[in-house]
N, C-alpha and C positions, 0 to 999 in steps of 0.2 A: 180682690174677691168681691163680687155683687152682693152687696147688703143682706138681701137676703139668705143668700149662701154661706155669710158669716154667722146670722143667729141662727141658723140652720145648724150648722158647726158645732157652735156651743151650745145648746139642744142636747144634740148628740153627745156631744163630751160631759154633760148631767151624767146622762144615761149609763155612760161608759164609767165614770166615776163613782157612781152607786153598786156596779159593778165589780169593782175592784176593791173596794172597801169589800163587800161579799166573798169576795175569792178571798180575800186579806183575813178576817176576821173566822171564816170556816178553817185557814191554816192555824190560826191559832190554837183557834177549840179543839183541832187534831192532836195538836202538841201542846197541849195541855192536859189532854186525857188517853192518845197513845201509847203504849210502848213502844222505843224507838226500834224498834225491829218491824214494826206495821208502818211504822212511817216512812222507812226506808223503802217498802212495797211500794208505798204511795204512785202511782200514775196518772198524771205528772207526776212529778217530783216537785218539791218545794221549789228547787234553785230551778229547775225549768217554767215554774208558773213564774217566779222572780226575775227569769230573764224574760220572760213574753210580756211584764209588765214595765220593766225595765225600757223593750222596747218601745211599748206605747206611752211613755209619757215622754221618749226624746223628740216621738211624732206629734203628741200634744205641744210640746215645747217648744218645735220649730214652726208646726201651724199656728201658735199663739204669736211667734214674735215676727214670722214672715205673711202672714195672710190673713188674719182674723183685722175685721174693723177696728179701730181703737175703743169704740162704745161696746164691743164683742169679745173684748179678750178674756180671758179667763184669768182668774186672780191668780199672783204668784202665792198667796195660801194655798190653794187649793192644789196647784202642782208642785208646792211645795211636801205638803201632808201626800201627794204619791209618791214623791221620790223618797221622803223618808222612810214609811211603810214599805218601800220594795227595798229599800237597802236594809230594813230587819228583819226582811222576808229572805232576804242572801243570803244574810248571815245566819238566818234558821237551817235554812234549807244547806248551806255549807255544814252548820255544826253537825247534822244531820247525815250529811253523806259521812262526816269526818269522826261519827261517834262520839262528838264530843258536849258532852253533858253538860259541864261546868259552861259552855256557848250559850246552850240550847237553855240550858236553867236563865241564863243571866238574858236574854233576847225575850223568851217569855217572861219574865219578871218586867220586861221595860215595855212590851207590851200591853201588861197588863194594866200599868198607869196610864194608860194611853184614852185622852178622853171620846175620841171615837170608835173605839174598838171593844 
């Protein structure tokens, strides 16, 4: 990839990152103060925004280890902190479809330690 098309890249995956942290962090505040019966309305759905982010970070994943420069990669924290945050964002969004409270309590609880969010 042409140098410049690599910090182009990660530019863009700022962007997309700050992003997702916003999607991440508006699901919480929803189930934190919903009723699960309004959150079950929710469209998206939790586990559908969880799989669309899911998505994008196996695409960040593989444009980090197949194409980005090595002065351009993007830290394995940083794709770290999305994969985590989409797999509590699954598992909300699963307790959620699945009514299950005691999930949903303990996902928001680990969330809520969470120093980005």
């Amino acid at each position: 990839m042409e140098k410049t098309t690599s910090k182009s890249a990660k530019l863009q995956f700022k962007g997309y990152y700050s992003q997702i942290f916003g999607a991440i962090v508006s699901c919480f505040r929803k189930a934190k103060l919903m009723p699960l019966e309004d959150l079950q309305c929710e469209n998206p759905t939790f586990t559908q925004i969880a799989q669309d982010l899911k998505k994008f970070y196996r695409t960040m994943e593989i444009l980090n280890t197949s194409f980005l420069e090595e002065d351009d990669k993007i830290s394995q924290n940083e794709l770290g902190c999305i994969k985590k945050y989409t797999e509590l964002l699954e598992r909300l969004g699963s307790a959620i479809d699945n009514e299950d409270i005691e999930e949903m309590t303990e996902v928001v609880a680990i969330l809520a330690e969470e120093p980005y969010i």
